[in-house]
C-alpha positions in Angstrom: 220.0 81.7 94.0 216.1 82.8 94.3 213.6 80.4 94.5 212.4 81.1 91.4 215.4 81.0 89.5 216.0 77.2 90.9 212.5 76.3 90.0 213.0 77.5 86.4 216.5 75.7 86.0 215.1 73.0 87.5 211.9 72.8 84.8 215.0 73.6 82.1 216.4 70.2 83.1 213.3 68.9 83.1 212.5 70.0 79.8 215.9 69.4 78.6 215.2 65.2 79.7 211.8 65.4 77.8 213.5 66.3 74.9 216.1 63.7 75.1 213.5 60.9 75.5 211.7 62.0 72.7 214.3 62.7 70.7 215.3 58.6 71.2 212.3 57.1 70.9 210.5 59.6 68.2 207.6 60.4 71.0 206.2 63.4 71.0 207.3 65.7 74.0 204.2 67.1 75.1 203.4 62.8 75.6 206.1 62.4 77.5 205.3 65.4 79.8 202.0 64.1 80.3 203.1 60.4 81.3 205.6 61.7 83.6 203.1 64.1 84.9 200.7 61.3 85.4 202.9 59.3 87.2 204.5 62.0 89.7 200.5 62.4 90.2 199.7 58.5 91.1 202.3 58.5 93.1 201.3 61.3 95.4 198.2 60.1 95.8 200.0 56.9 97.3 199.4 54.0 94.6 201.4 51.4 94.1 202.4 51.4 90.6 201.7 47.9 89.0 202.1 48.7 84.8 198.7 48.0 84.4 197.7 50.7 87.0 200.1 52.9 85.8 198.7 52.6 81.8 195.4 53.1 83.5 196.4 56.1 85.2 197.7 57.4 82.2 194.8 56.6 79.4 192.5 58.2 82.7 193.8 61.5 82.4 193.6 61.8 78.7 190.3 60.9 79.1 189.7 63.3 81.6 191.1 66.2 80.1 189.1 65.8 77.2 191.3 66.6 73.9 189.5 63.9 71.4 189.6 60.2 71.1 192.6 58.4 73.2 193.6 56.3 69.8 194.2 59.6 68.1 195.9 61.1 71.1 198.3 58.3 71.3 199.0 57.9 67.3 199.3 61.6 66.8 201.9 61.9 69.7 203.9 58.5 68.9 202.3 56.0 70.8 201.5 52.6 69.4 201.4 50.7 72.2 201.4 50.4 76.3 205.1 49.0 75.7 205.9 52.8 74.8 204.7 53.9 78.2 207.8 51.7 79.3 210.0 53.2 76.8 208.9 56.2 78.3 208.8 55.5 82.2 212.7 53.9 81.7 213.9 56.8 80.1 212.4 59.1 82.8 214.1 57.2 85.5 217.1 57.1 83.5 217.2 60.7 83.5 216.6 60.9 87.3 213.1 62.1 87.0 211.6 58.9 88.6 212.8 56.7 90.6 212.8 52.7 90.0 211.5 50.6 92.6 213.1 47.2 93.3 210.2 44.9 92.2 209.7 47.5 88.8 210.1 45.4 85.2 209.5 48.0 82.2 209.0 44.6 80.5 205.5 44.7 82.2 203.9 46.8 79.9 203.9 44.7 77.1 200.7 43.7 75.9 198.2 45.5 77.6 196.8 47.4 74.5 197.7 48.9 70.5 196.1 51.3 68.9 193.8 48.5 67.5 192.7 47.4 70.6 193.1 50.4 72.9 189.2 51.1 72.8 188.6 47.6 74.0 191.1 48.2 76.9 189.4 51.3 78.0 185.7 49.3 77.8 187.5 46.1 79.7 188.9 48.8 82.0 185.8 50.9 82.7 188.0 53.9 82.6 185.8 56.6 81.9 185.6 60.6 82.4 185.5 62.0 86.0 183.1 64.4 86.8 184.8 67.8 87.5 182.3 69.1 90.0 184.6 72.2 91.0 184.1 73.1 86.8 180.4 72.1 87.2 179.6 74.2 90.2 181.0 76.9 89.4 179.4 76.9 86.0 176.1 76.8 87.8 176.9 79.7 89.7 177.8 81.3 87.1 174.8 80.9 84.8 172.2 81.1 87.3 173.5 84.8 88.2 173.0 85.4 84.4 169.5 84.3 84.4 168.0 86.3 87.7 169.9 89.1 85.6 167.8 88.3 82.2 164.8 87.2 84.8 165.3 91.1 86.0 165.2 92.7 82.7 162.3 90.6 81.3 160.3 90.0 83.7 158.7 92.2 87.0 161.5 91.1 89.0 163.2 94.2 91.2 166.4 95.4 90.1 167.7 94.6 93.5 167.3 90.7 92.9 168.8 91.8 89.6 172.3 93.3 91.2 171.6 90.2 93.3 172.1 88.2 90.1 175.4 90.1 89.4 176.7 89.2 92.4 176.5 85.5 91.9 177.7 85.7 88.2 181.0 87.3 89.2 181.2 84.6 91.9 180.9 82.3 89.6 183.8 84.0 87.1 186.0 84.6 90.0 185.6 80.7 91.0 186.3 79.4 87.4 188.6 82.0 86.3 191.0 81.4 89.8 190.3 78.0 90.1 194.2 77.0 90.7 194.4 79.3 93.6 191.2 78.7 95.2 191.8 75.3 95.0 195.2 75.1 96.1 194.3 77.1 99.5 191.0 74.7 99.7 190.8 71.1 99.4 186.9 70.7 99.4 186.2 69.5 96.0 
């Protein structure tokens, strides 16, 4: 079997446990993707798990990637409380996604917030958006090769600083638009 076919029958199965889960517990799948994606990601980066880091982690990246309000998030997708992340987390390691550590109690996450008090959680927390200064650089780029450009046409600047300017917009594009890449070949941001 190819390598690719393995890694698609392998994200079938995946898939196929997502479903399952949310299927049981009436949480939306796309949650339940995220969460398990949020954890496989804490865990790379070598934290111990505690459930309070773990709800952190989680509200953290739907802060970070920036879809709306968190309460909304979590009410739209099923969520009412951090004792569903447990729901969630058991059933994943029920299904042989995760894997349960000794010391692991899903009974942990109770209490930590609702949907009434998960904006009070996030301001006890200080969990608050990341900068994303790969996005932010490369925007720079991008726009400042746009305005020698409009500098160029308006202005007695040479056309030469003008191609100039061309040059750096494309960078710019080529950085955002193949961020994935870049960054997986180069850790520097």
């Amino acid at each position: 079997m190819s390598k690719k076919n393995k890694e698609n029958k392998d994200q079938n199965q995946v898939l196929k446990a997502w479903t399952k889960i949310s299927d049981e517990t009436g949480i939306h799948v796309h949650m339940i993707g995220h969460i398990h994606k949020s954890v496989i990601k804490e865990r790379k980066e070598g934290i111990k798990g505690s459930s309070k880091k773990l709800c952190h982690f989680i509200i953290l990246d739907l802060i970070n990637n920036d879809n709306g309000l968190v309460k909304d998030i979590l009410a739209n997708n099923g969520i009412n409380s951090s004792e569903d992340f447990g729901v969630v987390i058991k059933g994943l390691c029920d299904e042989g996604l995760l894997i349960k550590e000794d010391d692991d109690s899903f009974d942990d996450f109770k209490g930590h917030f609702t949907l009434d008090t998960i904006e009070q959680f996030i301001k006890d927390n200080n969990l608050k958006k990341q900068m994303d200064w790969y996005k932010t650089f490369s925007q720079f780029v991008y726009y400042l090769g746009f305005t020698i450009i409009a500098l160029s046409y308006f202005t007695k600047i040479s056309n030469k600083i003008g191609w100039l300017g061309l040059g750096i917009a494309i960078l710019g594009w080529i950085l955002l638009k193949y961020r994935n890449k870049i960054e997986s070949q180069v850790k520097v941001f």
